[in-house]
Structures are given as structure tokens and as C-alpha cells.
C-alpha angles and dihedrals in degrees: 000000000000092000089047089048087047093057097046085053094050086048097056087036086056095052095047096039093040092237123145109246099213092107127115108273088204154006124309109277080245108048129075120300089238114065100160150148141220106229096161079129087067107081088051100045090055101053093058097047108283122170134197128183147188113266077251097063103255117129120245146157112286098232088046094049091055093036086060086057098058108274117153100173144048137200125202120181110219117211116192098223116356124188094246096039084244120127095041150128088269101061097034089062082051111041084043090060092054099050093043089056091064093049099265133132125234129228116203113210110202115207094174084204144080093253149009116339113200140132091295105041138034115172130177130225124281088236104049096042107111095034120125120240104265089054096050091059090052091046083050089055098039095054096045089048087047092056108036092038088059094051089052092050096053092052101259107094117187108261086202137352128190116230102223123353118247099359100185090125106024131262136258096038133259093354101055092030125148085254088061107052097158083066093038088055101048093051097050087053097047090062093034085054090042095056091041082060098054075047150343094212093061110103116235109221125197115190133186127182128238095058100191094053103104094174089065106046086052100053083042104049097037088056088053093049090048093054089035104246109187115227139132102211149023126237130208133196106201117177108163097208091064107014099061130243129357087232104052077044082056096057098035093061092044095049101052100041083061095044094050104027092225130132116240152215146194105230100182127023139154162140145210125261099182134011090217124110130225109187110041090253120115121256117236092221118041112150118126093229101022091181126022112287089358111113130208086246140102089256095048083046089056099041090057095056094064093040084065097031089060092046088067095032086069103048113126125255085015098275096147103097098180156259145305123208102219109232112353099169105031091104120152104300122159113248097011096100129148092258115075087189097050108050089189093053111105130221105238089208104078087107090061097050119100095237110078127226082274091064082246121138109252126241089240086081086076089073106070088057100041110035 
């Protein structure tokens, strides 16, 4: 029913856009069920003045634009209280209502911070600074139900969302930190218990970086296992560049999906398509081949992608659910840069988007229906 909503859509978006609706409404009939994108940059950029456009030119919206390739997923990050007021609440009811309309399911990444939540930095909120423990972990549950019961009541309920972002050291610090699992683990369940209670069907996602580390997952999720974290999938970030070898990603995926019989799914991914930069802020990656026969070039990006797209598509038992593009739509928009407290600072991610300097789709999107 979603696919045949999500052709009716293209076909009413064509008449009005003036796009032809002969593209693929969904992934490959052999590729993961998930093809999807984070687009949590969108509501800002658009604000500010953000355009995407066809390959062709023409002007579109930007959901409408990925869902035409083929997209059948989007991710959006929620901050409690950014700086800019962007990556809230506010925006993902909104943005949500766009991309179910078109037939696609929503991912909600919970940062449970101000900023941005990764490996080397977990902060909490300002608000929820000074709280005891036992409060933080009622903040943790009120906040996830907030959110997710919003989207339910709006009509547009999350089909997973992921409790914390890059947890390879915790969240919360210190008091949720990788050296105090029984905390950690309290205050994963305590959201994973939160978004089961706006509703059972929603899929509780757990994701770590460094996706080829399997030294890592196992010690991670072991631990969780051992203090009985709750969760229904496992979530990967996989950057090549960083994360080491597509082969040791391979494994990894294989070997914890059996482990942990748990279904997975790469989160965050991407690749370079230029090495040019748009905004006069430096990119963070800027080497010409930033992974071994992989150029810095439209071509190299796309070939990457299916590279990682074939690495969960053969996972065993089909457990590998699909991928994320990190961040399609975060392009070099004035304004729109990585940090919500400095509005000159620039992203440094505008040459691994999948719009070009010229706003146009790029032809890496045909990867995620043809691969």
C-alpha cells in the first residue's frame, strides 16, 4: 500500500513540477527494504534560502526530488534546545508530514543533547544539566514520548528511532558514560521503554560508529546484553574514509547480525563528489581518492555506495535492513552551517551531499535503485 500511495503522489507531483514520473518509486527488488536519506539539514536550508533541483534543472521539492529516485526513508536528528531553534520538535512534525505523505518512513534520531552527540562528545542538555539520576532518566522518557507522541498524533507516527547517536562512549555524560553501564543502561531503557509506549510497532535502534570495528560492537553490545539493554536493531555509522576497510565493514555486519540475532542497518554513509568547496568553509574531507580506487568524483561517490549497499544487502536471513545517505540535503547554504550557536560557521560537508554545487540531484541517487 505504501509503494502504490507513493506512485499516486509522484504522479500529482509530476503534473504540478513538471517532472516526468517514469522514475523508480522504491528501492531495486533486490536491494534492502530501507534506501533512505538524513535530511535533518532541510527545514533550515530552506528557510534560508536552499534549492534543489532534477538532474534536468527544474526546480523541485527536495523530498520529492529523492523520493523520485527511488528513496523510501528519511532520517531527521532532534536537539532539545539548540541554539537556533533548528533540529526540534518543531521542524521534525513538520518535515514528517512531508515525507509520509509521499509514502516514506521516518527514522527519529535522538541526540538527548543541545548539539551535536557523537564518539567524542556526549553533552547533555543545558537543561537537564544539574538533574539527579533518577530525573535524567525521566527527562530521557519524557522527551522521547514528547516527540514521538506528537508525531503519532499528527498522523505520522516514527517507524524507528534510534535512543542516543553514536553511542561508543555512552551518552549523557558522565553520568551515562561507557565506565558506568548499569546507568547507561538505565537510561537507554528508559527511552527504549518511552517510544514502545507511544507505540509497540516502532523499531528501537542502537547505533555505534566505526562500523567496521568489530572489536568494538562485540564488547558493546555484549555489555548491553549483560545489563539488559532493550532494542530491535543495530545501527551502524560507516564512513570508509574513517572506519577502515569494506571488508573488515563486511564482516562486521555479518558477524553481529548473527551474534545478536538482530537485523541492521547503516545509519550514516557517505562519500565525497568533489573535493571543492562552496562556502569558504573547509571541507572535512578533502582528499582527491579518500579511500583506495574511490575517487573524490561523482563517479568514485556512486561507486561507494554500492560498495556499501551490497555489503548489507548480503547479509544472511535478511537481516540487512538498508542504508542512510548522511546528509543529502546539507548543501552551501548560507547560514546552514554545523554549528547552531555560530550562524557564519560553514558545514564542511556540502561535497558529500547528493545535490551538486549547481542544487541538481546527483547521479549517485541511482544507486540505491539499481544496485
Amino acid at each position: 500500500m505504501r509503494r502504490i500511495l507513493a506512485a499516486l503522489l509522484l504522479c500529482a507531483a509530476a503534473l504540478t513540477t513538471g517532472q516526468p514520473a517514469h522514475a523508480a518509486t522504491g528501492p531495486h527488488p533486490d536491494s534492502p527494504p530501507i534506501m533512505g536519506a538524513d535530511v535533518s539539514s532541510l527545514a533550515k536550508s530552506e528557510a534560508l534560502g536552499g534549492v534543489y533541483r532534477y538532474e534536468n534543472g527544474r526546480r523541485g521539492d527536495a523530498l520529492a526530488i529523492l523520493g523520485s529516485a527511488g528513496l523510501n526513508y528519511v532520517r531527521l536528528k532532534v536537539w532539545v534546545n539548540p541554539a537556533d531553534g533548528y533540529n526540534t520538535k518543531t521542524q521534525v512534525l513538520a518535515v514528517a508530514k512531508r515525507a509520509k505523505a509521499r509514502g516514506m518512513g521516518l527514522l527519529v534520531d535522538f541526540h538527548y543533547s543541545d548539539s551535536w552527540a557523537d564518539p567524542g562528545k556526549q553533552n547533555k542538555p543545558a537543561a537537564w544539566a544539574d538533574l539527579p539520576f533518577e530525573e535524567l532518566k525521566q527527562a530521557v522518557a519524557a522527551h522521547t514520548r514528547d516527540v514521538l507522541g506528537a508525531l503519532k498524533a499528527q498522523g505520522t507516527p516514527a517507524d524507528m528511532v534510534q535512543i542516543g547517536n553514536e553511542l561508543n562512549g555512552g551518552l549523557l555524560w558522565p553520568d551515562g558514560r561507557w565506565d558506568n553501564w548499569p546507568n547507561l543502561a538505565a537510561l537507554l531503557n528508559a527511552g527504549h521503554d518511552a517510544a514502545k509506549e507511544v507505540s509497540s510497532s516502532t523499531k528501537v535502534v542502537l547505533h555505534l560508529a566505526d562500523g567496521a570495528d568489530n572489536d568494538l560492537y562485540r564488547w558493546w553490545f555484549d555489555t548491553a546484553a549483560a545489563h539488559g539493554v532493550r532494542y530491535d536493531v543495530i545501527g551502524l555509522s560507516y564512513y570508509s574514509y574513517w572506519h577502515g576497510t569494506l571488508e573488515a565493514f563486511r564482516a562486521n555486519l555479518h558477524d553481529v547480525a548473527a551474534r545478536y540475532a538482530k537485523p541492521v542497518v547503516v545509519v550514516e554513509t557517505a562519500h565525497p563528489f568533489t573535493t571543492a568547496d562552496d562556502d569558504g568553509w573547509e571541507n572535512i574531507v578533502t582528499s582527491a581518492e579518500p579511500y583506495p580506487g574511490y575517487p573524490a568524483t561523482p563517479e568514485g561517490q556512486a561507486a561507494m555506495m554500492r560498495q556499501v549497499i551490497e555489503a548489507v544487502r548480503s547479509v544472511p536471513g535478511g537481516r540487512g535492513l538498508g542504508v542512510f545517505y548522511w546528509e543529502a540535503t546539507w548543501t552551501g547554504v548560507p547560514g546552514n552551517g554545523w554549528d547552531p550557536a555560530d550562524p557564519s560557521s560553514g558545514n564542511g560537508w556540502e561535497n558529500q551531499a547528493l545535490f551538486g554545487f549547481d542544487d541538481r540531484l546527483l547521479p549517485t541517487v541511482r544507486t540505491f535503485t539499481r544496485s
